[in-house]
Phi, psi and omega in degrees: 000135185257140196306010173253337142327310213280317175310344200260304169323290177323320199283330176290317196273334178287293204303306206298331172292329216277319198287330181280326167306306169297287226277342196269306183314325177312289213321314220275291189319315193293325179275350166313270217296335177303306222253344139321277165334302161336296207274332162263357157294316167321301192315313191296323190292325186289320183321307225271348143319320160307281172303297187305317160324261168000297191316296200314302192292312184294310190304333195273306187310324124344314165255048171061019187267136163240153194258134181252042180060346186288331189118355190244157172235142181224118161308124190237000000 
């Protein structure tokens, strides 16, 4: 190797660290936001359980049943 190698080398071998640093921060970045992502689909699936629930309940009370808290429906 002649001395005009070596700089091109150093410069090479600096870029290749500086590019395994960025990519490892990506990596880091990337299993963040996956494990967001995780955690508010859950979220949405209990909402949208929730609501369908809800849906269920507007849909019985609709056909006049009142509910007077006791646990009985009384047609109204």
């Amino acid at each position: 190797m002649s001395s005009t190698d070596e700089p091109k080398q150093a410069d090479l071998e600096a870029r290749v660290v500086e590019l395994e640093i960025a990519l490892s921060f990506e990596r880091q970045t990337r299993e963040a936001l996956d494990e967001v992502v995780r955690e508010f689909t859950a979220r949405v699936e209990v909402l949208e359980a929730r609501l369908s629930a809800l849906g269920e309940q507007v849909r019985g009370t609709e056909t006049d049943e009142v509910d007077d808290g006791s646990g009985y429906k009384f047609s109204g």
